[in-house]
N, CA, C and O atoms as CSV, one atom per row, in Angstrom:
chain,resi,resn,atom,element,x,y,z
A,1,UNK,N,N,-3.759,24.806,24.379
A,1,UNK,CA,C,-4.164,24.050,23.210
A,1,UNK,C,C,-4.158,24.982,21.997
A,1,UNK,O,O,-4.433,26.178,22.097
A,2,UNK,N,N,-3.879,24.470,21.011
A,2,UNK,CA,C,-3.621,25.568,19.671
A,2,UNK,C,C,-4.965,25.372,18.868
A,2,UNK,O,O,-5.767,24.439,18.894
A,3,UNK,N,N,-4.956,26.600,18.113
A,3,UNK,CA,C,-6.486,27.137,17.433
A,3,UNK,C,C,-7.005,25.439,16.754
A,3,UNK,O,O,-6.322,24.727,16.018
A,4,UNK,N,N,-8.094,25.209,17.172
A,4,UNK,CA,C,-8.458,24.445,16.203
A,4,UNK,C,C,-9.068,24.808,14.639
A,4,UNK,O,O,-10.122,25.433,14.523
A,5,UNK,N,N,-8.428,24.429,13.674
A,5,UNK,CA,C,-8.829,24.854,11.839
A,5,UNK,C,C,-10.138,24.158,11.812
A,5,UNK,O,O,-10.524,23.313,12.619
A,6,UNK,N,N,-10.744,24.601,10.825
A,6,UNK,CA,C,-12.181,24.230,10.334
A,6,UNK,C,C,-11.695,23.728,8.587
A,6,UNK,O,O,-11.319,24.492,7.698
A,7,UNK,N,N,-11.889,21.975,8.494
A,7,UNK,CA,C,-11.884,21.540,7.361
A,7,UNK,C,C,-12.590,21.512,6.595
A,7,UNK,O,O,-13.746,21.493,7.018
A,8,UNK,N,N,-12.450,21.492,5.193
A,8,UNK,CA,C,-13.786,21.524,3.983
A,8,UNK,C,C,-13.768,20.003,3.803
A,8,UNK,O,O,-13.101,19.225,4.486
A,9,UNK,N,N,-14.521,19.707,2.878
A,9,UNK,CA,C,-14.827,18.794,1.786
A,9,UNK,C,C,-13.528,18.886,1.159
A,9,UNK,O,O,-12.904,19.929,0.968
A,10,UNK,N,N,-13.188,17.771,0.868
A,10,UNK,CA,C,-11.896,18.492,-0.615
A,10,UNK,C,C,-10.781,19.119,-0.576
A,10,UNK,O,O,-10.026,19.503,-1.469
A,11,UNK,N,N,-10.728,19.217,1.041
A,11,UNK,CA,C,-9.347,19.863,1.479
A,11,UNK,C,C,-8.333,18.627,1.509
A,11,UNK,O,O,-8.775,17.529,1.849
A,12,UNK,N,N,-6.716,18.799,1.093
A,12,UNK,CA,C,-6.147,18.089,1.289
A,12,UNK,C,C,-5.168,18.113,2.221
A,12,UNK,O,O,-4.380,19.058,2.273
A,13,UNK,N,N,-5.100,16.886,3.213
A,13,UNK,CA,C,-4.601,17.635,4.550
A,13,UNK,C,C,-3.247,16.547,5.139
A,13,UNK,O,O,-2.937,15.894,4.142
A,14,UNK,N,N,-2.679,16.269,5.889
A,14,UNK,CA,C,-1.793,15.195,6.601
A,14,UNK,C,C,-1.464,15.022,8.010
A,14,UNK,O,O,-1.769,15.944,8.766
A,15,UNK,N,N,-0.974,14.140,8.414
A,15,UNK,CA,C,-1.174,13.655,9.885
A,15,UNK,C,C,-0.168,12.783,10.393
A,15,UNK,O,O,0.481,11.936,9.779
A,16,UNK,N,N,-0.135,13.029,11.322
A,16,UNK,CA,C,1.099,11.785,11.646
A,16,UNK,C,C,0.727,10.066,11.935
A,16,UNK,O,O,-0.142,9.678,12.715
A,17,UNK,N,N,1.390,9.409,11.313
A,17,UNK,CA,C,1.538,7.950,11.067
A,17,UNK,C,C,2.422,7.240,11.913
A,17,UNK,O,O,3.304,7.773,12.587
A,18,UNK,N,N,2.163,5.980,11.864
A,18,UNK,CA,C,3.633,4.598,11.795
A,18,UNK,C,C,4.525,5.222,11.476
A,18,UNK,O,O,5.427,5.597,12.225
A,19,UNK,N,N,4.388,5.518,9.877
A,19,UNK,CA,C,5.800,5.180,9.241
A,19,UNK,C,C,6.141,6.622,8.487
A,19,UNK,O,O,6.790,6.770,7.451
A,20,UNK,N,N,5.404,7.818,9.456
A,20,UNK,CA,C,5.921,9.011,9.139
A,20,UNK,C,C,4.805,10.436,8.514
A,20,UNK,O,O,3.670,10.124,8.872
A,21,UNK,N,N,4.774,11.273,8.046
A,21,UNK,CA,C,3.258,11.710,7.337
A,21,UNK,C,C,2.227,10.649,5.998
A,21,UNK,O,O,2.461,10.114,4.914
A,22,UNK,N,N,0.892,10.838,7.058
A,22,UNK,CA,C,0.172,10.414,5.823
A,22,UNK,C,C,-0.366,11.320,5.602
A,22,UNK,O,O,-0.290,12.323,6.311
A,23,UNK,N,N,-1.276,11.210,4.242
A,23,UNK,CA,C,-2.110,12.498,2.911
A,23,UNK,C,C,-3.280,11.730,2.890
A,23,UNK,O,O,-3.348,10.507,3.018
A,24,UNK,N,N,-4.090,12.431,2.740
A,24,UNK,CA,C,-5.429,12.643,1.966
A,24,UNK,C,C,-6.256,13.986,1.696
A,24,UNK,O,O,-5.904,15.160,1.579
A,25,UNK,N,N,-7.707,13.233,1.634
A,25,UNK,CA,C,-8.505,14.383,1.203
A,25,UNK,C,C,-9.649,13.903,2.033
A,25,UNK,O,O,-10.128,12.781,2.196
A,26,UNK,N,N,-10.044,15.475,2.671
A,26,UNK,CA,C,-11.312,15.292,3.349
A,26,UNK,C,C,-12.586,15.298,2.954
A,26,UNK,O,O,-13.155,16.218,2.365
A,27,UNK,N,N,-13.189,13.916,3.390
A,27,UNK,CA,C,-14.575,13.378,2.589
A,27,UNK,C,C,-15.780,14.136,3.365
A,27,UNK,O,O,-16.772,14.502,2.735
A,28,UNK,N,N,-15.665,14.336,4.638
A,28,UNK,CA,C,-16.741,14.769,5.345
A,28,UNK,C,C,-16.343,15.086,6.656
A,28,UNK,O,O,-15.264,14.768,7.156
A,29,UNK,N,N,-17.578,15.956,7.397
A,29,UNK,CA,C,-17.320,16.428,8.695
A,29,UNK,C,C,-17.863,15.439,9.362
A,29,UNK,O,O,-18.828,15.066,8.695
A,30,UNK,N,N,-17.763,14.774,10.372
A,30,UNK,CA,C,-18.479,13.866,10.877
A,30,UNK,C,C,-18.923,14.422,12.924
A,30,UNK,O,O,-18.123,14.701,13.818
A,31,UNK,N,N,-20.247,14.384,12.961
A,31,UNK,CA,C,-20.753,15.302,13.846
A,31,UNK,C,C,-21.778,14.513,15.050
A,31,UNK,O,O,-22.423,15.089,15.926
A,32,UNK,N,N,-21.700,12.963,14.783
A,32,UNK,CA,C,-22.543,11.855,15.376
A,32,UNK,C,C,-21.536,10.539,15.371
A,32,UNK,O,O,-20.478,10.341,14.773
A,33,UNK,N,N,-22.246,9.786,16.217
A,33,UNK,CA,C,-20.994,8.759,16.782
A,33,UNK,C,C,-21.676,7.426,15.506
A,33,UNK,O,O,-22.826,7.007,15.379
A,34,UNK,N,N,-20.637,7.134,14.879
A,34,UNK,CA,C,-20.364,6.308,13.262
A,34,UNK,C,C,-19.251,5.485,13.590
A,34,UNK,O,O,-18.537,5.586,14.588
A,35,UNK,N,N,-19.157,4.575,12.565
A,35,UNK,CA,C,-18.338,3.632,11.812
A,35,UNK,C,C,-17.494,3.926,11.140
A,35,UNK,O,O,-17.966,4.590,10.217
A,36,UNK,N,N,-15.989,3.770,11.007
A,36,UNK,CA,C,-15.480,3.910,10.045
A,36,UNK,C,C,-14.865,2.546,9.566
A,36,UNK,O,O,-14.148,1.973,10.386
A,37,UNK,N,N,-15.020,2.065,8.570
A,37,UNK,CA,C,-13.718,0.821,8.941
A,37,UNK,C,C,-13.612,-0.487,9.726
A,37,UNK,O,O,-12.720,-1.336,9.721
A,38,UNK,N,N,-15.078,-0.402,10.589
A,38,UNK,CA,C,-15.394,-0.986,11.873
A,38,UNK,C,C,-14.626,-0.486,13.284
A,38,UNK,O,O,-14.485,-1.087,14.349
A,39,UNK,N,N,-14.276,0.586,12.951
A,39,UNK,CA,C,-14.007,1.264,14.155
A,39,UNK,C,C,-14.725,2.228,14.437
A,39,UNK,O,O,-14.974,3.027,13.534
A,40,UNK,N,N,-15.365,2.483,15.991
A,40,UNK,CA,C,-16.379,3.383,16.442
A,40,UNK,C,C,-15.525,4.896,16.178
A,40,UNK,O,O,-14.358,4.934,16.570
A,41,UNK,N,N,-15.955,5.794,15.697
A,41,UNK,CA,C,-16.169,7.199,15.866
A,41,UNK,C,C,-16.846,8.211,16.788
A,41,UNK,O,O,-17.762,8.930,16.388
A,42,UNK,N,N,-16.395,8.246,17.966
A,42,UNK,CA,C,-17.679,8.920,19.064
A,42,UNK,C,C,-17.237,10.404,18.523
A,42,UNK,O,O,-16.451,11.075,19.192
A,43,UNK,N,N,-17.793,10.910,17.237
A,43,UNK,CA,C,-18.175,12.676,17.179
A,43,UNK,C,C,-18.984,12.824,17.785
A,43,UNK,O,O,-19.631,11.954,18.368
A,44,UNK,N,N,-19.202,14.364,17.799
A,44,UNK,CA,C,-20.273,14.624,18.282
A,44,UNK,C,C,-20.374,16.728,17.401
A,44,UNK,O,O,-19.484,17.209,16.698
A,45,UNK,N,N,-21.524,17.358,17.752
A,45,UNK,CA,C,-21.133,18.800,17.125
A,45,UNK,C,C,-20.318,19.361,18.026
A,45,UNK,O,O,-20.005,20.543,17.880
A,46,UNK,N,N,-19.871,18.671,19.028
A,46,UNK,CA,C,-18.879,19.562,19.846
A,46,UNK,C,C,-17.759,19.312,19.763
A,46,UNK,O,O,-16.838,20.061,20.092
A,47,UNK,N,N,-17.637,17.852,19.157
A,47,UNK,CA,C,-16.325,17.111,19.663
A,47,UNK,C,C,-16.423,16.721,17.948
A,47,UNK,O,O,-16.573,15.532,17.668
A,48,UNK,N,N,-16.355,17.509,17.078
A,48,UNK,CA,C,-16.553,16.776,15.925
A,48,UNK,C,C,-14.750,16.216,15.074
A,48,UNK,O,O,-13.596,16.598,15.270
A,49,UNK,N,N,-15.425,15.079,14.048
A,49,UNK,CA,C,-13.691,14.460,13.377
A,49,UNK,C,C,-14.062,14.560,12.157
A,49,UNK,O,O,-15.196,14.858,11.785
A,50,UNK,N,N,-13.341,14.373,11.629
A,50,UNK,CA,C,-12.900,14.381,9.842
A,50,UNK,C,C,-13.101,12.440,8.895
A,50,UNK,O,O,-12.443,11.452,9.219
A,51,UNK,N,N,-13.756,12.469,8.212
A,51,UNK,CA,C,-13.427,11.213,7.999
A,51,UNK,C,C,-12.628,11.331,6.239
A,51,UNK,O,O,-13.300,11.932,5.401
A,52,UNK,N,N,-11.644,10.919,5.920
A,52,UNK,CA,C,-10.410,11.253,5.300
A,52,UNK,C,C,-10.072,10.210,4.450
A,52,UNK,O,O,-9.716,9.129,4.920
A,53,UNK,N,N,-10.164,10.476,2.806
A,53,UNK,CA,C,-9.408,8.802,1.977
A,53,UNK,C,C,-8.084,9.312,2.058
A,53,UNK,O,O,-7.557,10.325,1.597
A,54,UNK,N,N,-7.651,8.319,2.792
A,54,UNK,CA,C,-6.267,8.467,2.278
A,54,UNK,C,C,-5.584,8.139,1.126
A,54,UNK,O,O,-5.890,7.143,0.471
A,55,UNK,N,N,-4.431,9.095,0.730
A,55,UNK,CA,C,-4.113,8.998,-0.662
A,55,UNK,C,C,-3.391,7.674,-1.078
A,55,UNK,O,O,-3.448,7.255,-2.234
A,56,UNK,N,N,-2.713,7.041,-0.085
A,56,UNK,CA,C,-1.776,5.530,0.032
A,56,UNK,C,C,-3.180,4.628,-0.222
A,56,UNK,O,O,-3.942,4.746,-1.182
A,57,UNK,N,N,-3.270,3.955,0.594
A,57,UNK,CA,C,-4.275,2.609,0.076
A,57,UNK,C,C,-5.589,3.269,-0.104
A,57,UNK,O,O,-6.526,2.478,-0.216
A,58,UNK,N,N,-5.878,4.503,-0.158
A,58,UNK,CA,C,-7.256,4.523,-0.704
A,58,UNK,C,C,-8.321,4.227,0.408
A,58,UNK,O,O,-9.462,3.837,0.156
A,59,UNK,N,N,-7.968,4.389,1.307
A,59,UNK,CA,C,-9.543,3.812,2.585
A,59,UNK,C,C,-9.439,4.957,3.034
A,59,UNK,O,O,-8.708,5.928,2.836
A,60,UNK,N,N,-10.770,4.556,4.042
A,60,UNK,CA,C,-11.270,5.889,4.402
A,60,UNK,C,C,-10.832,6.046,5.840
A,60,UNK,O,O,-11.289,5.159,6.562
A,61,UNK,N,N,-9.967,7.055,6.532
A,61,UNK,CA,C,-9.589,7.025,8.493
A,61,UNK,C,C,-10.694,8.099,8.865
A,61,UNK,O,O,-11.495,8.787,8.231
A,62,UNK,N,N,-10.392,7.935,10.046
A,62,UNK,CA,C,-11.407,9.468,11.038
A,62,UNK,C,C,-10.258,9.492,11.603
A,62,UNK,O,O,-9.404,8.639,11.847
A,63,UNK,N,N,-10.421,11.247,11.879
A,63,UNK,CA,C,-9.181,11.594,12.871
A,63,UNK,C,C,-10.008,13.137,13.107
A,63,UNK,O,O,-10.821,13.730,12.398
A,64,UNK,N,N,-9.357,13.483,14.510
A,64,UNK,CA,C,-9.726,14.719,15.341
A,64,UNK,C,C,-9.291,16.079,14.283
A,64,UNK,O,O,-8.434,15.861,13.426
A,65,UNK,N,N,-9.719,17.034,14.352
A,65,UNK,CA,C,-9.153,18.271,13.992
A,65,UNK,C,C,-7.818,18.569,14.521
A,65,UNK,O,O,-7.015,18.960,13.674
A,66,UNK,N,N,-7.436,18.483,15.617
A,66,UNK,CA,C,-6.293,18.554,16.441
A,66,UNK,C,C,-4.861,17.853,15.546
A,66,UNK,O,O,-3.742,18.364,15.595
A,67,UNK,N,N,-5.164,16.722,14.833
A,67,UNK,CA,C,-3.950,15.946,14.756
A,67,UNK,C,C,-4.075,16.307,12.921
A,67,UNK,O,O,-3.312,15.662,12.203
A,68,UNK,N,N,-4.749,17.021,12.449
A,68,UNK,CA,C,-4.712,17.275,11.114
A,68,UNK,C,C,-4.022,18.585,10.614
A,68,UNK,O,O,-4.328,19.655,11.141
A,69,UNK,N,N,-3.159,18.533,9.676
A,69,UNK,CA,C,-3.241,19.953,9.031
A,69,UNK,C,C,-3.316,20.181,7.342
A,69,UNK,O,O,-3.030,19.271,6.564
A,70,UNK,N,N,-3.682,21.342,6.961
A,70,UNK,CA,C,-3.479,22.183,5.886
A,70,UNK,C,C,-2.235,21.477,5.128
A,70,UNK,O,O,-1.098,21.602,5.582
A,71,UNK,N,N,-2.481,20.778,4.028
A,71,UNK,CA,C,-1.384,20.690,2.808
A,71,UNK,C,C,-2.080,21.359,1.322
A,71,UNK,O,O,-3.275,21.501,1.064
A,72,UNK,N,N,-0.887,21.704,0.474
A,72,UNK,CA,C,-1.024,22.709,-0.281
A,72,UNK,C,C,-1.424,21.014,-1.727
A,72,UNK,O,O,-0.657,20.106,-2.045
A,73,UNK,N,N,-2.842,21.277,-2.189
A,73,UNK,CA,C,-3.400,19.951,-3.331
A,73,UNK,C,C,-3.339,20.440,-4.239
A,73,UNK,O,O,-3.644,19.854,-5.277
């Protein structure tokens, strides 16, 4: 498994999609099992996700550290 990165606030990052890379910016660390969207989030501080506006329609996703990376904002 490859290093997992540690995201900020305000980092702008991308991920793979449908219809190819999506962008945003990271809103928060999320470290407890939440809502996003009406979809469950099981974080946890071990197992923690990102919750992310994306820059296209503007809503907010959760996604793992694993499937995110570093883009230059």
């Amino acid at each position: 498994m490859a290093e997992q990165s540690e995201f900020r606030e305000g980092d702008h990052v991308s991920w793979a999609s449908h219809s190819g890379r999506a962008y945003g910016v990271v809103r928060e660390k999320i470290t407890e099992r939440t809502h996003v969207r009406g979809h469950t989030v099981d974080a946890s501080p071990d197992d923690p996700q990102y919750r992310i506006r994306n820059d296209d329609p503007g809503r907010d996703v959760a996604h793992r550290p694993e499937v995110l990376r570093h883009e230059q904002g």
